[in-house]
N, CA, C and O atoms as a GROMACS GRO file, in nm:
protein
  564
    1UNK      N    1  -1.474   2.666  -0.088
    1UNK     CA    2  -1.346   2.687  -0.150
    1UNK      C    3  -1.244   2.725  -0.043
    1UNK      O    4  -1.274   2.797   0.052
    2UNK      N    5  -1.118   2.672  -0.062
    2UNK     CA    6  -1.052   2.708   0.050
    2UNK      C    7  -0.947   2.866   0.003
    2UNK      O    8  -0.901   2.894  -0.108
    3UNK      N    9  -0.936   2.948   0.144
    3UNK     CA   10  -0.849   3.047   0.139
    3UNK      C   11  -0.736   2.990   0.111
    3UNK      O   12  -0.683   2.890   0.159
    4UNK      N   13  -0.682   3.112  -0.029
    4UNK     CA   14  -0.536   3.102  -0.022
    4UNK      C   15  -0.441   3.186   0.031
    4UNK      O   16  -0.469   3.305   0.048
    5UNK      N   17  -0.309   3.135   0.066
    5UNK     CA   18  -0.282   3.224   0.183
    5UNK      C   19  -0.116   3.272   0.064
    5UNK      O   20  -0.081   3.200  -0.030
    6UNK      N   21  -0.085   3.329   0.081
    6UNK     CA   22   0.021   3.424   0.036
    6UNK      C   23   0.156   3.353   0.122
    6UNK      O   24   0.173   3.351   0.244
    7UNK      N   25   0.239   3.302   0.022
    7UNK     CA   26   0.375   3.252   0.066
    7UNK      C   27   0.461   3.379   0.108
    7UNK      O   28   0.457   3.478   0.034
    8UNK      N   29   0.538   3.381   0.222
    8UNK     CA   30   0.562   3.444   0.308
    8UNK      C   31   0.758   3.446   0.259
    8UNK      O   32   0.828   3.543   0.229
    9UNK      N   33   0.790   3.324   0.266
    9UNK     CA   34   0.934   3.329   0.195
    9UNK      C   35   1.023   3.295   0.372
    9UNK      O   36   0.964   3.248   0.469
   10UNK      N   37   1.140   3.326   0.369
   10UNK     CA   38   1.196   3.324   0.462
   10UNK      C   39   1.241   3.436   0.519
   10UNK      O   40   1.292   3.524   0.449
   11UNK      N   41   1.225   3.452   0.702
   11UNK     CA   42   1.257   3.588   0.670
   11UNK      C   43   1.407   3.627   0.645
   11UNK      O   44   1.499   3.546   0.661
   12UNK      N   45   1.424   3.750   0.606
   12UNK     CA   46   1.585   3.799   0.597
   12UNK      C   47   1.593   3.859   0.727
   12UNK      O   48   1.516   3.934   0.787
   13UNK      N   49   1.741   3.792   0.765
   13UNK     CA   50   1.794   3.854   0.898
   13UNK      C   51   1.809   3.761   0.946
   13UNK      O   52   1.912   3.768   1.013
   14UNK      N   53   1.734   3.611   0.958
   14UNK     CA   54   1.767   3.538   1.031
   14UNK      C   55   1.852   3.415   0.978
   14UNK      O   56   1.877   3.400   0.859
   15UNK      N   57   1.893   3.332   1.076
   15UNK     CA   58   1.939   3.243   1.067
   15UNK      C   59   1.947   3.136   1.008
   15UNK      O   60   1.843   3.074   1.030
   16UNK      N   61   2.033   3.064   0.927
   16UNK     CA   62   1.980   2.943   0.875
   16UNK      C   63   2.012   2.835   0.949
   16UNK      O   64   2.091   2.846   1.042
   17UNK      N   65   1.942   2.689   0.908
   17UNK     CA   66   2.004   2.598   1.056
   17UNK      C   67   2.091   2.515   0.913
   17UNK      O   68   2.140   2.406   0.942
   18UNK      N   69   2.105   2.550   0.807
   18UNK     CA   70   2.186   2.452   0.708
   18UNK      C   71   2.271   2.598   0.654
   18UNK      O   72   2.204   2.678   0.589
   19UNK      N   73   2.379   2.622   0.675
   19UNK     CA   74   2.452   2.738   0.612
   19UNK      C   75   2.480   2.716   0.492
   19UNK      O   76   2.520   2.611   0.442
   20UNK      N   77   2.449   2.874   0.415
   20UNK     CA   78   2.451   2.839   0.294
   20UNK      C   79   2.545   2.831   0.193
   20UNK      O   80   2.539   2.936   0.129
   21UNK      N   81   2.670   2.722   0.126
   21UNK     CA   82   2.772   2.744   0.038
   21UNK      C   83   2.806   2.883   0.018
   21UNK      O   84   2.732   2.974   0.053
   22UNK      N   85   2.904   2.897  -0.029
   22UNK     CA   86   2.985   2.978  -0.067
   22UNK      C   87   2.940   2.994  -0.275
   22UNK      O   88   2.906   3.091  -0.343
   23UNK      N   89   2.962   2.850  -0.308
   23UNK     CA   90   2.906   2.787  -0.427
   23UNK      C   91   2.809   2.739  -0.445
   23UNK      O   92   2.765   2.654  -0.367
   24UNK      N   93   2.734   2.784  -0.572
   24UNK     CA   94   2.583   2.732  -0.618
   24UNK      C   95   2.603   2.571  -0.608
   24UNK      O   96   2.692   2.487  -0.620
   25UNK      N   97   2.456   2.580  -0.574
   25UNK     CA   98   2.471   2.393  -0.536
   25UNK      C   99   2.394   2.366  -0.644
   25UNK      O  100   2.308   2.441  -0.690
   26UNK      N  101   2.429   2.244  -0.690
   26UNK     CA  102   2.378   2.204  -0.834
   26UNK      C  103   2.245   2.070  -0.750
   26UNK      O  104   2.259   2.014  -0.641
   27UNK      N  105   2.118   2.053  -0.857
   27UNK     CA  106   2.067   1.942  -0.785
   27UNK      C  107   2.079   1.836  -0.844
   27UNK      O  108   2.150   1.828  -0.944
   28UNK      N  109   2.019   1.743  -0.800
   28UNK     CA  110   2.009   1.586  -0.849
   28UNK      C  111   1.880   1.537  -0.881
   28UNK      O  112   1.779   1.526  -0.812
   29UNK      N  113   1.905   1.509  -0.998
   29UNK     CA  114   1.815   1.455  -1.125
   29UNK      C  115   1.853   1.333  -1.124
   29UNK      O  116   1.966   1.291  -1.152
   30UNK      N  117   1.711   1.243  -1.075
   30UNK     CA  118   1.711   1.095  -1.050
   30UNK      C  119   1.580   1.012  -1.099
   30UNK      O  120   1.464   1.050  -1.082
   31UNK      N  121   1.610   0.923  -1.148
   31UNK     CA  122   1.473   0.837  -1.183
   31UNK      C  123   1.448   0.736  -1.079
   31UNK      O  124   1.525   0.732  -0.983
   32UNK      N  125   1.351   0.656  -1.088
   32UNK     CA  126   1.349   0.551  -0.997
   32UNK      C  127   1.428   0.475  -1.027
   32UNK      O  128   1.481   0.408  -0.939
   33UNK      N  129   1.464   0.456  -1.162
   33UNK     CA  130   1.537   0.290  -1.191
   33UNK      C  131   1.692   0.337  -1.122
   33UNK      O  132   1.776   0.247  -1.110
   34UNK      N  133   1.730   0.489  -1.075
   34UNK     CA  134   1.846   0.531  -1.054
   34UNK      C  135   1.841   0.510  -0.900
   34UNK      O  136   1.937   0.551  -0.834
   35UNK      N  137   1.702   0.430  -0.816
   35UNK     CA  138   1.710   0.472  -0.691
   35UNK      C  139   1.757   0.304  -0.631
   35UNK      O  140   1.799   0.236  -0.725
   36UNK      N  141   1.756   0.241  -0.517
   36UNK     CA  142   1.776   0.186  -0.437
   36UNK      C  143   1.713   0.086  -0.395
   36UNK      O  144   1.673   0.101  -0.280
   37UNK      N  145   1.682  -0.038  -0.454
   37UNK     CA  146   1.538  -0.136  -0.443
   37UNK      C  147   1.539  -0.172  -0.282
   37UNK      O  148   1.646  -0.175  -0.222
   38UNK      N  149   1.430  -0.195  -0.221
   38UNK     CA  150   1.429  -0.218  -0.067
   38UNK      C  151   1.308  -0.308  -0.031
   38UNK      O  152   1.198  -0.251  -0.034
   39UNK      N  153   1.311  -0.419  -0.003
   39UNK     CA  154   1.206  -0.515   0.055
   39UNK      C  155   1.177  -0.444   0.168
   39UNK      O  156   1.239  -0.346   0.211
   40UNK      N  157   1.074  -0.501   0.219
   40UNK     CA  158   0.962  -0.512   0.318
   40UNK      C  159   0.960  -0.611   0.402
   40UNK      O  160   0.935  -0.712   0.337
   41UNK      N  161   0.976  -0.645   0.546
   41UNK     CA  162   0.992  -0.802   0.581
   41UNK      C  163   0.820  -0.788   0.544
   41UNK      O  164   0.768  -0.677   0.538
   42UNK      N  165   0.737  -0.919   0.520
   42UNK     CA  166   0.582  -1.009   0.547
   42UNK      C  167   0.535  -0.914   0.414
   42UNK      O  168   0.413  -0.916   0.398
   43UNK      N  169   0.623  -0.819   0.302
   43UNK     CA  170   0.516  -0.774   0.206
   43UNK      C  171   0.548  -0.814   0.068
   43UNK      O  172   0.671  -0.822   0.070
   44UNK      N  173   0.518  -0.836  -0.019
   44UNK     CA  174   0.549  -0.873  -0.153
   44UNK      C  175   0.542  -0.745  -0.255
   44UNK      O  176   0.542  -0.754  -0.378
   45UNK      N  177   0.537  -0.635  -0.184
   45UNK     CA  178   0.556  -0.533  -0.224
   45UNK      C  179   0.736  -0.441  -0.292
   45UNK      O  180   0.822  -0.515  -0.243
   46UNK      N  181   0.779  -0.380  -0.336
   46UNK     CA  182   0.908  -0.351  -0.327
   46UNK      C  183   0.915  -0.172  -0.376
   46UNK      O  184   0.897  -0.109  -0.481
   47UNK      N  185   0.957  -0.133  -0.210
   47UNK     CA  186   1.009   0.000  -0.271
   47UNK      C  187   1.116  -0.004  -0.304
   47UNK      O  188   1.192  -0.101  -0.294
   48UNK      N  189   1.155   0.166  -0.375
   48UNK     CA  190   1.284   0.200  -0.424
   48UNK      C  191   1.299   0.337  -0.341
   48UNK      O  192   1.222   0.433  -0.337
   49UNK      N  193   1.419   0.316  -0.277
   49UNK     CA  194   1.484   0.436  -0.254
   49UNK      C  195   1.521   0.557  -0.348
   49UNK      O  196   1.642   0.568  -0.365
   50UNK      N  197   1.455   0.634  -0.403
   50UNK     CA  198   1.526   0.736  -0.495
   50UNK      C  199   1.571   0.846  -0.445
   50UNK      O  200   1.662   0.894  -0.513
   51UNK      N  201   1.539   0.909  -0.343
   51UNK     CA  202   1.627   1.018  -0.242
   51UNK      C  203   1.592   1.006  -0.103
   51UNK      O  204   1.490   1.031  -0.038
   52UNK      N  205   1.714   0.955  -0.075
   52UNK     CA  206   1.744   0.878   0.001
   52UNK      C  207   1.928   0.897   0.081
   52UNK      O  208   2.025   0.888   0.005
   53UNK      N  209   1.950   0.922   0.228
   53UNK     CA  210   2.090   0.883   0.263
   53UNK      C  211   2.152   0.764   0.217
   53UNK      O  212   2.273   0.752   0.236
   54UNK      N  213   2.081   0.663   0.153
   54UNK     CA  214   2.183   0.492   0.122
   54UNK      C  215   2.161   0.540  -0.095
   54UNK      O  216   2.151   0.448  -0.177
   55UNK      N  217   2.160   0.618  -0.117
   55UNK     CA  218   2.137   0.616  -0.253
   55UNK      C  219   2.193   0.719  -0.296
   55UNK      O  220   2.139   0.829  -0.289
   56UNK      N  221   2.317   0.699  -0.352
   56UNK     CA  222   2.424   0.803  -0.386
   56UNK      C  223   2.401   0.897  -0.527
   56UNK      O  224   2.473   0.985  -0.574
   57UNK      N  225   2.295   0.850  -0.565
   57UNK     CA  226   2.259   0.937  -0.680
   57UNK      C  227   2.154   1.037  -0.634
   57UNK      O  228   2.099   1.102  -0.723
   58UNK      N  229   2.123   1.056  -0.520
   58UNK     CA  230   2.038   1.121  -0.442
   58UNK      C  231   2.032   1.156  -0.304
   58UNK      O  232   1.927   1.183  -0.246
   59UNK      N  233   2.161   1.155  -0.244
   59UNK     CA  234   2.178   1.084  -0.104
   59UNK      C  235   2.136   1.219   0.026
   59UNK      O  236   2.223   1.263   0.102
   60UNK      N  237   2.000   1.263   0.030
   60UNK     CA  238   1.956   1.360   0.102
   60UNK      C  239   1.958   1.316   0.250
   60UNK      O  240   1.944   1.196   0.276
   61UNK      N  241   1.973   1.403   0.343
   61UNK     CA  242   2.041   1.393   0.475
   61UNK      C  243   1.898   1.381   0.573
   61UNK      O  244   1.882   1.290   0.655
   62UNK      N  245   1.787   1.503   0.545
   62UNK     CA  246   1.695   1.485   0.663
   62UNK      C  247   1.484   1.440   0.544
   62UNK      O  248   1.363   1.453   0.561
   63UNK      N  249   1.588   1.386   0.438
   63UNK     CA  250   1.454   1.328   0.372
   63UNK      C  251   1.434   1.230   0.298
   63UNK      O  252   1.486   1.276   0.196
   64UNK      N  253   1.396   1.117   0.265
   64UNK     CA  254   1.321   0.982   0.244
   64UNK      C  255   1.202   1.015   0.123
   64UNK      O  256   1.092   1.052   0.163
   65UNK      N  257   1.226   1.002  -0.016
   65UNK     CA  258   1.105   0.976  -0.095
   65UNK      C  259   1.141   0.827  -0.204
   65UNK      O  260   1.220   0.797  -0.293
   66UNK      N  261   1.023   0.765  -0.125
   66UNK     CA  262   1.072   0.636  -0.190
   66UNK      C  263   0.959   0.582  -0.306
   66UNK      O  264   0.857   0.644  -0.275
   67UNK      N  265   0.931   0.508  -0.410
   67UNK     CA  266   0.829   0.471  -0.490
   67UNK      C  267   0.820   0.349  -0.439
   67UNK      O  268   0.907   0.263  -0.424
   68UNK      N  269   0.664   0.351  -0.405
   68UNK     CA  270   0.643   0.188  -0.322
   68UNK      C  271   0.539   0.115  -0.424
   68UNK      O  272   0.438   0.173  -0.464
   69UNK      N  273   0.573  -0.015  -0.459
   69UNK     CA  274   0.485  -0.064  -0.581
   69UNK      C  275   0.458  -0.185  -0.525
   69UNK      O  276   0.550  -0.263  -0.503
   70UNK      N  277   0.278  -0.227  -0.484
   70UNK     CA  278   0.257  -0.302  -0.424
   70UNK      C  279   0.140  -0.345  -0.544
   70UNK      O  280   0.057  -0.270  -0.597
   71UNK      N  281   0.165  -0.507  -0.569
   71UNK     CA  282   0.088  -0.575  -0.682
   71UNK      C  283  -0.022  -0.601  -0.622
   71UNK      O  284  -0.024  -0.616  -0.500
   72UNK      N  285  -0.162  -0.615  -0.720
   72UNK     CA  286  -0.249  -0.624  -0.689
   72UNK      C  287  -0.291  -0.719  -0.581
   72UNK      O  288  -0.231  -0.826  -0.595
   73UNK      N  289  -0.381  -0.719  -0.465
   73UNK     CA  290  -0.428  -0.803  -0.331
   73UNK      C  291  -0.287  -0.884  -0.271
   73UNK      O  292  -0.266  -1.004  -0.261
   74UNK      N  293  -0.204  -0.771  -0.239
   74UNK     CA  294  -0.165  -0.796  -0.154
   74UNK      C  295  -0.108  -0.666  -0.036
   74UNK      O  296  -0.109  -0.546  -0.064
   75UNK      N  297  -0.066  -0.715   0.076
   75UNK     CA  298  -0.070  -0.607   0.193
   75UNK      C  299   0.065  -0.579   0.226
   75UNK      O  300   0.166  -0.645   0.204
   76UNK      N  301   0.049  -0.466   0.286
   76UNK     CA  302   0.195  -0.437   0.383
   76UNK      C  303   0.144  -0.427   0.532
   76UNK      O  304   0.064  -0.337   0.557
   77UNK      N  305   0.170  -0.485   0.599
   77UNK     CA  306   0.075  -0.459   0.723
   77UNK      C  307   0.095  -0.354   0.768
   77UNK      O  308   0.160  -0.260   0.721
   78UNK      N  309   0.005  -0.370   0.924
   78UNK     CA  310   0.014  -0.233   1.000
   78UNK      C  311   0.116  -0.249   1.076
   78UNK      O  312   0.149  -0.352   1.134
   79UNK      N  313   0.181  -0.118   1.079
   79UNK     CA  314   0.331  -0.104   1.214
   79UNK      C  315   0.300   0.094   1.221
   79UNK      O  316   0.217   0.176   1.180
   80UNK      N  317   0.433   0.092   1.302
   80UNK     CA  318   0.439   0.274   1.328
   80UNK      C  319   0.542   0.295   1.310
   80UNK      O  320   0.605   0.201   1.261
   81UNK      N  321   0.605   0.403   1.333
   81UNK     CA  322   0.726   0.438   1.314
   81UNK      C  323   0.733   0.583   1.357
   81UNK      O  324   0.639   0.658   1.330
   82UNK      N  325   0.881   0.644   1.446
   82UNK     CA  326   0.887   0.769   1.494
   82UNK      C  327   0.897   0.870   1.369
   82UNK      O  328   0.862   0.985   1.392
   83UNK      N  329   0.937   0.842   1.254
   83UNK     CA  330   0.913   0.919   1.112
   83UNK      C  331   0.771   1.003   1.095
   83UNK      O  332   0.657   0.967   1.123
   84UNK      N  333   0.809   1.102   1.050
   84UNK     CA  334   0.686   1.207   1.007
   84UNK      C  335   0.650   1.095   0.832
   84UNK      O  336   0.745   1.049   0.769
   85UNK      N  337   0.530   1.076   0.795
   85UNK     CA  338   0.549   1.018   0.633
   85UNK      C  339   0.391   1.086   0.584
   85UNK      O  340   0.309   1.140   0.659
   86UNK      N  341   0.381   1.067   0.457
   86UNK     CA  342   0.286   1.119   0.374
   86UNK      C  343   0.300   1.006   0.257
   86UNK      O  344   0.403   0.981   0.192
   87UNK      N  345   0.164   0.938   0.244
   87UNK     CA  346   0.152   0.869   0.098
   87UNK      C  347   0.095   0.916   0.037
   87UNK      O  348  -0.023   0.938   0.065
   88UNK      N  349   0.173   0.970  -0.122
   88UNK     CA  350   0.074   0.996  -0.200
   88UNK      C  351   0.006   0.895  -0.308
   88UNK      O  352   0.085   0.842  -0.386
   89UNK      N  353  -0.131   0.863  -0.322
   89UNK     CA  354  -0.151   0.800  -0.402
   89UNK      C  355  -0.133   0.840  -0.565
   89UNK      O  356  -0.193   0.932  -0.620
   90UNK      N  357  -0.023   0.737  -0.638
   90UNK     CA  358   0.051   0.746  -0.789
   90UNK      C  359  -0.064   0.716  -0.832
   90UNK      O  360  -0.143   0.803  -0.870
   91UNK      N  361  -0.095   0.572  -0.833
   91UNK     CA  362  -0.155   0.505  -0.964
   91UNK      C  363  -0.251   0.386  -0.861
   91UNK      O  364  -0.206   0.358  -0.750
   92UNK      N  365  -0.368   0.330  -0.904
   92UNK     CA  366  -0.422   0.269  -0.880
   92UNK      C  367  -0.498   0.263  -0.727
   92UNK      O  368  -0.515   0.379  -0.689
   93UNK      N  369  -0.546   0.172  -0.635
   93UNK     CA  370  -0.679   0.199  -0.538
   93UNK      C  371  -0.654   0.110  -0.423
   93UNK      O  372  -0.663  -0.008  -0.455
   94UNK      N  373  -0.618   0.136  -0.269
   94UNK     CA  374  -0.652   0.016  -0.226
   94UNK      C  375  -0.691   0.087  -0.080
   94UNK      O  376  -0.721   0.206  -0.068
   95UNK      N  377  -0.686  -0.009   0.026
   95UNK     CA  378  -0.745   0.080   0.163
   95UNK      C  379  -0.613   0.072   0.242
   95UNK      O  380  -0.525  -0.013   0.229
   96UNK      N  381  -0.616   0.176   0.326
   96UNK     CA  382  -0.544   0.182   0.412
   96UNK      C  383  -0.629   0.164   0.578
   96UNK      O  384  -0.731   0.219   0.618
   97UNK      N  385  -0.540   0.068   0.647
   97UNK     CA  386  -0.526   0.018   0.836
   97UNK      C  387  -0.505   0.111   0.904
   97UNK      O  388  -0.414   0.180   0.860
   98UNK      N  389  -0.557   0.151   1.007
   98UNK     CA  390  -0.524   0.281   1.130
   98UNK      C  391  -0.519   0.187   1.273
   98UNK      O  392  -0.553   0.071   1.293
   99UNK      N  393  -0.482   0.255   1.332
   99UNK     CA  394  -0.544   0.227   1.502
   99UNK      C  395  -0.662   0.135   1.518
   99UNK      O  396  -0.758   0.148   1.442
  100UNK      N  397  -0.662   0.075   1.580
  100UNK     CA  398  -0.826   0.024   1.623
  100UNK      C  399  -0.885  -0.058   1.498
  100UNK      O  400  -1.001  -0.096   1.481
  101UNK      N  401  -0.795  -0.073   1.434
  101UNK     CA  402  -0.905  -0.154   1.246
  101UNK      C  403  -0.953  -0.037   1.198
  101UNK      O  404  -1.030  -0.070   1.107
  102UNK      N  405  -0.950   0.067   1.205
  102UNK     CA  406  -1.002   0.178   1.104
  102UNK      C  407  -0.968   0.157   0.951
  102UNK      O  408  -0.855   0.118   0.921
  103UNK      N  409  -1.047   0.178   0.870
  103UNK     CA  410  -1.014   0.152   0.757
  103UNK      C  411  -1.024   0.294   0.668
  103UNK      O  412  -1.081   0.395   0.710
  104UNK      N  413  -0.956   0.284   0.527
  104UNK     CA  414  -0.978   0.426   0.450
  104UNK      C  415  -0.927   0.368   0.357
  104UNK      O  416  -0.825   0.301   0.347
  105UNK      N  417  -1.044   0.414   0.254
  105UNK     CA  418  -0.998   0.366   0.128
  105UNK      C  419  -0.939   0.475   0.061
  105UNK      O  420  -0.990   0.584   0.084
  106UNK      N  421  -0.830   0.469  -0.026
  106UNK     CA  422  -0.764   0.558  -0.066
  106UNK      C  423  -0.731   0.581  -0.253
  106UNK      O  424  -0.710   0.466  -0.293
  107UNK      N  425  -0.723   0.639  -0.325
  107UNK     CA  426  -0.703   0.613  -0.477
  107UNK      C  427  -0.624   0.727  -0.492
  107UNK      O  428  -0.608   0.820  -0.412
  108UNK      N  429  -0.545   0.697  -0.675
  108UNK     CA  430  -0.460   0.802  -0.716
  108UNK      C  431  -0.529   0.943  -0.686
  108UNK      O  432  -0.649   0.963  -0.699
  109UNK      N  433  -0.441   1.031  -0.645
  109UNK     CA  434  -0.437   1.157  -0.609
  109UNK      C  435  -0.462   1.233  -0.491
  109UNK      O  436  -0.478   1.353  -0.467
  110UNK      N  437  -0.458   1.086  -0.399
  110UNK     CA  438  -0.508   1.116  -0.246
  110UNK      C  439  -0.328   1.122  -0.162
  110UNK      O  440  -0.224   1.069  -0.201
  111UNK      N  441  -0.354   1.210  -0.038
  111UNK     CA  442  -0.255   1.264   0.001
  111UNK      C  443  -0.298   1.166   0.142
  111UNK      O  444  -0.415   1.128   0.144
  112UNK      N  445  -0.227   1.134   0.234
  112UNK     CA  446  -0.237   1.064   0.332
  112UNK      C  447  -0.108   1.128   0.409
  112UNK      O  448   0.009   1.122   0.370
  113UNK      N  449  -0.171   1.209   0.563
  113UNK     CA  450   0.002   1.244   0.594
  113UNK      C  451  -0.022   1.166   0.775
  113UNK      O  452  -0.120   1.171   0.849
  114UNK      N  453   0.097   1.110   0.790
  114UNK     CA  454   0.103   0.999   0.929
  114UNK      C  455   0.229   1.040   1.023
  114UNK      O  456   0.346   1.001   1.017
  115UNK      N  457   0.160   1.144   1.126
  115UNK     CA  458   0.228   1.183   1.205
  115UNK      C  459   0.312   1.094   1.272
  115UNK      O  460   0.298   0.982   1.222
  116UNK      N  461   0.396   1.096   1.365
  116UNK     CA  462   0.490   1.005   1.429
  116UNK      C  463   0.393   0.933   1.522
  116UNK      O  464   0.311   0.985   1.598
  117UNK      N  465   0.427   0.765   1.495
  117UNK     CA  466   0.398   0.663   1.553
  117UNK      C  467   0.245   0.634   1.551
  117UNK      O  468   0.178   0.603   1.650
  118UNK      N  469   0.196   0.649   1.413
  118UNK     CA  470   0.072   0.668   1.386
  118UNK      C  471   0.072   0.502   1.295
  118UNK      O  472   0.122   0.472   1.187
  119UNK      N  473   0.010   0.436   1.374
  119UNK     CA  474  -0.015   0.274   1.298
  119UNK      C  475  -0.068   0.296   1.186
  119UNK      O  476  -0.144   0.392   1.179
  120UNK      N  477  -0.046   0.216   1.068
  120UNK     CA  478  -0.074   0.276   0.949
  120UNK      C  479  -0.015   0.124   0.823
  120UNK      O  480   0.098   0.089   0.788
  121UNK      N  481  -0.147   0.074   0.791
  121UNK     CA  482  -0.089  -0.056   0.670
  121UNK      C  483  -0.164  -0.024   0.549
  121UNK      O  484  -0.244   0.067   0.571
  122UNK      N  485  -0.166  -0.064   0.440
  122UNK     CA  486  -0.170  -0.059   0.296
  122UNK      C  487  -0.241  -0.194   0.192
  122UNK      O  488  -0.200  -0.310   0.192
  123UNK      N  489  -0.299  -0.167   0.150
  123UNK     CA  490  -0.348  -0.353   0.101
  123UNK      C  491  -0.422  -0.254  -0.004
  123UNK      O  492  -0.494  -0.158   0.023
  124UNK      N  493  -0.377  -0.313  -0.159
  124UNK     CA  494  -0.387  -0.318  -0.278
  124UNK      C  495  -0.502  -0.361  -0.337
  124UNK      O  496  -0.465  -0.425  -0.435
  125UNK      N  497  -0.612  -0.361  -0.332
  125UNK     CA  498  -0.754  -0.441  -0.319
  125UNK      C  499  -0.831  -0.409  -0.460
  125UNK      O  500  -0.943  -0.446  -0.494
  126UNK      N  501  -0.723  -0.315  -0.545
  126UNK     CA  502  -0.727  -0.331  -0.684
  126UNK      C  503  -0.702  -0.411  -0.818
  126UNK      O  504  -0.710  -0.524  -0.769
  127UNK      N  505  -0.684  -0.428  -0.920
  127UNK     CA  506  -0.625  -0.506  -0.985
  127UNK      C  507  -0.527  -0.491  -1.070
  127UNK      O  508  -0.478  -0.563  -1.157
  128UNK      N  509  -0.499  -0.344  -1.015
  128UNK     CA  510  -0.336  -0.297  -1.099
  128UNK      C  511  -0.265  -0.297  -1.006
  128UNK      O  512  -0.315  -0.317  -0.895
  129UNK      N  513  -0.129  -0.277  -1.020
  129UNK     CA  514  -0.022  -0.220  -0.950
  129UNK      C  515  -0.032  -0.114  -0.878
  129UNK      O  516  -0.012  -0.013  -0.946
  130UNK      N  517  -0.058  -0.089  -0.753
  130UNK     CA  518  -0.071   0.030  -0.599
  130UNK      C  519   0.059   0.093  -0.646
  130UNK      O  520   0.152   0.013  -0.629
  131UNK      N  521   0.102   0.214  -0.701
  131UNK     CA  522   0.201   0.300  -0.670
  131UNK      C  523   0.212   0.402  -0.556
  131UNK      O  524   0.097   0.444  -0.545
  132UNK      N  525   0.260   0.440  -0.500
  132UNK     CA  526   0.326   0.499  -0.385
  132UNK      C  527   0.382   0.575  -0.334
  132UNK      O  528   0.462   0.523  -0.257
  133UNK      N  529   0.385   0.703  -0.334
  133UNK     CA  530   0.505   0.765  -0.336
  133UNK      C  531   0.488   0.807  -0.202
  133UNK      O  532   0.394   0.880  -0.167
  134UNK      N  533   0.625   0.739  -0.079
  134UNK     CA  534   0.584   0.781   0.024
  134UNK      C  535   0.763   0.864   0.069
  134UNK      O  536   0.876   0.819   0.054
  135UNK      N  537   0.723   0.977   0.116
  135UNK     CA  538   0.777   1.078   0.203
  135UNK      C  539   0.807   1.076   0.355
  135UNK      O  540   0.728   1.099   0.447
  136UNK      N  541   0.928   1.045   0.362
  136UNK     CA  542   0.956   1.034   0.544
  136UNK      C  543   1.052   1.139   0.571
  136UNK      O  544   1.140   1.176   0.495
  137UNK      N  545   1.023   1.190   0.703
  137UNK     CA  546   1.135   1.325   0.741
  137UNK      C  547   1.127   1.300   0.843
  137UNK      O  548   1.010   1.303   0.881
  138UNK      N  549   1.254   1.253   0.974
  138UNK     CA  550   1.353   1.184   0.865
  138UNK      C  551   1.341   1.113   0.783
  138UNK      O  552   1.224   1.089   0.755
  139UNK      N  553   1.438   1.048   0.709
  139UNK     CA  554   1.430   0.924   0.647
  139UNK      C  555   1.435   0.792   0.731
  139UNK      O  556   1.506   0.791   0.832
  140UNK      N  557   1.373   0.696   0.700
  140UNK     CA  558   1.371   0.581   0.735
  140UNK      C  559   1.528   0.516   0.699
  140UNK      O  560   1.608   0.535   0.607
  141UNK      N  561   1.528   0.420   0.838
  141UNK     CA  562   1.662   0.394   0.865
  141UNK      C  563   1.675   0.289   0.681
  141UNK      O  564   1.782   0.237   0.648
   0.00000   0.00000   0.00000
């Protein structure tokens, strides 16, 4: 079982690197169909931007959560990118590409986090719809 560790908070006294309003900041309540559709060059896959800098119903400055919906047997290949990202697996099963041909198969409720410039592809090898929810900080251009 793993230790749990006691949230710590921020400390008081110090600094913030985002200063904080004067005025309560209200948030943003967004669906996917409210987010930003975005191809893939070589994938038949299609994310959506839902918070996101290009998506004004959500337009967050140092974070990227996009819903990536890739139909059954087919791939996104492998590439890298200087982005910190995390996939979480939504809905359905397929393997994920590393370095070297490494393979990992992955299903709903699996967390996948891909440090910067960490090769990394996706292939749907199920027979539903691969959902996606992947996290970049920054955001992807």
């Amino acid at each position: 079982m793993a230790k749990i560790t006691q949230f710590k908070g921020y400390a008081e006294g110090s600094i913030p690197t985002i200063p904080k309003p004067d005025t309560p900041v209200e948030p943003m309540i967004v669906t996917a169909q409210e987010g930003v559709p975005v191809a893939y060059p070589g994938c038949h896959g299609l994310g959506v931007r839902v918070v996101h800098p290009v998506n004004p119903n959500a337009p967050a400055k140092n974070l990227g959560l996009v819903m990536f919906y890739l139909p059954p047997h087919t791939i996104n290949g492998v590439g890298s990118h200087e982005t910190e990202e995390t996939y979480v697996i939504m809905e359905g099963r397929g393997t994920m590409t590393f370095a070297n041909g490494r393979k990992q198969e992955v299903e709903k409720g699996m967390f996948v986090y891909l440090p910067p410039w960490c090769e990394h592809g996706i292939e749907n090898t199920g027979n539903e719809t691969l959902v996606v929810l992947i996290a970049t900080s920054p955001p992807n251009p």
